[in-house]
C-alpha positions as CSV (number, residue, x, y, z in Angstrom):
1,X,-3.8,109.3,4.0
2,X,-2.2,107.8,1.3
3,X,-4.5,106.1,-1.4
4,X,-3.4,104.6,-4.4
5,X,-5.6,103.7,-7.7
6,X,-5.3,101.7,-10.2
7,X,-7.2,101.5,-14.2
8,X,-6.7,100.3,-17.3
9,X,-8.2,96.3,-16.6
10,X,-10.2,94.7,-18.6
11,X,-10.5,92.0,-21.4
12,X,-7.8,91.2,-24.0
13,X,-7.4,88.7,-26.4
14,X,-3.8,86.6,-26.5
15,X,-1.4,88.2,-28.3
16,X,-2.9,91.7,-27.4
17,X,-1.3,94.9,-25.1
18,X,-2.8,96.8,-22.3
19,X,-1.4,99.4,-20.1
20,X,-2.2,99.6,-16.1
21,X,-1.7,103.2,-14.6
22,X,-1.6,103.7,-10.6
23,X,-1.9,107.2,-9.7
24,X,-1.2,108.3,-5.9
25,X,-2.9,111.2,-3.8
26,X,-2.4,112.1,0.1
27,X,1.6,111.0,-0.1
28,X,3.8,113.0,3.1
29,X,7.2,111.6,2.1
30,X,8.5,110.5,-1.6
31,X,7.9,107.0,-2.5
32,X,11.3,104.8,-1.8
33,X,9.5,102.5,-4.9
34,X,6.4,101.7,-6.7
35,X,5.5,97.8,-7.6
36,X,3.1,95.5,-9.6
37,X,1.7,92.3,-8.3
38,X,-0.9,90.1,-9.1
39,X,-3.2,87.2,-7.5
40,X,-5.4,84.5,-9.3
41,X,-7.8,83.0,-6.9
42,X,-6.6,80.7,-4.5
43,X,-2.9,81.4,-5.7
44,X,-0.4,83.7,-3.6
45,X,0.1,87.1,-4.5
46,X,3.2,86.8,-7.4
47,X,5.6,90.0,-7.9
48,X,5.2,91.5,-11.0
49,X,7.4,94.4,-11.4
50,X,9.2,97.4,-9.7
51,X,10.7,100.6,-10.1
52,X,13.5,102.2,-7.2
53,X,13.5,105.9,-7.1
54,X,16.7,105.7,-5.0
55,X,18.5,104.0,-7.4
56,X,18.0,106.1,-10.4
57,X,15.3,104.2,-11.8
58,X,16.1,100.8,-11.6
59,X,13.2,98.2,-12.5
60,X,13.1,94.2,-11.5
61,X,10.7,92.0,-13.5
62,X,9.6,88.6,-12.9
63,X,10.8,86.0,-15.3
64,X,7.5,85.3,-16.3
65,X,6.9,89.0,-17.7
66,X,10.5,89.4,-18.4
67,X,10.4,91.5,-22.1
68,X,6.8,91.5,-22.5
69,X,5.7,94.4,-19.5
70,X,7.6,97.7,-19.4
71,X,7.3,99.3,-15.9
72,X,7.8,103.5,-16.1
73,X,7.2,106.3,-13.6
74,X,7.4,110.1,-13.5
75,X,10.2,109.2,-10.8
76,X,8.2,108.5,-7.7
77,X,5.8,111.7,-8.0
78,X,2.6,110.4,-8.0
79,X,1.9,107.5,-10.9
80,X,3.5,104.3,-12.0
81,X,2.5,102.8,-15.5
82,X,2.8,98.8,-16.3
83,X,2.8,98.3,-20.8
84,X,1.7,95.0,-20.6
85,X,2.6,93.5,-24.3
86,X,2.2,90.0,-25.8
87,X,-0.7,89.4,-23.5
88,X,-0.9,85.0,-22.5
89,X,-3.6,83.7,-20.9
90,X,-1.5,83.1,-17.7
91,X,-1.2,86.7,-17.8
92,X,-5.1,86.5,-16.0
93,X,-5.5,88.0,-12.9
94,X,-6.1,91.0,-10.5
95,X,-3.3,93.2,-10.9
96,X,-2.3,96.0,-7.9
97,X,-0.2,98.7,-7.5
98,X,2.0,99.1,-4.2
99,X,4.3,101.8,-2.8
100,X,6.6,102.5,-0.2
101,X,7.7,105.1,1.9
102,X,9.9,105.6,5.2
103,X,6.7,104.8,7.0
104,X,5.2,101.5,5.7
105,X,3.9,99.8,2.4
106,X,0.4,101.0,0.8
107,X,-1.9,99.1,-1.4
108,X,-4.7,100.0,-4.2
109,X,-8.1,98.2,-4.8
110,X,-6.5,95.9,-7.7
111,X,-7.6,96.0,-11.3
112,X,-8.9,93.0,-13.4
113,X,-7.1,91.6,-16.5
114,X,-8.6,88.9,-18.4
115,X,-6.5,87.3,-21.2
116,X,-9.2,85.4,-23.3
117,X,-10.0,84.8,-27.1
């Protein structure tokens, strides 16, 4: 069974960095990709970031993180890391990991980031 976990939440002034890291266990098949997303309550959940292992490494960012977060993985093995720089406000919310395989799309518990002077 595949589980994924994610750490590294927790408060952060404006202005200030924090990195997320998402490790995998249980995983039968290589990951196709690994992706950030995040949810504010009562909002959808809003794409973060992602990483393709089948296209040599290829990452998409939402505008909104666009040269402030760095996604990186050890190439679909097992972790995924989001350097989250440059820290707003907006930036607030429950941030999870997901990943993919041939089979279907797996989730972790979430992690809290709170953006607050």
């Amino acid at each position: 069974q595949v589980q994924l976990v994610e750490s590294g939440g927790g408060l952060v002034q404006p202005g200030g960095s924090l990195r997320l890291s998402c490790v995998a266990s249980g995983m039968k098949f290589r990951f196709d990709d690994m992706e950030w997303y995040r949810q504010v309550p009562g909002a959808q959940l809003e794409f973060v970031a992602s990483i393709g292992f089948s296209s040599g490494l290829k990452t998409t960012y939402a505008e909104s993180v666009k040269g402030r977060f760095t996604i990186s993985s050890d190439n679909g093995a097992s972790t995924m890391d989001l350097q989250m720089d440059k820290l707003q406000a907006e930036d607030t919310a429950v941030y999870y990991c997901s990943a993919r395989d041939i089979i279907t799309r797996y989730w972790g518990q979430g992690t809290q980031v709170t953006v607050s002077s």
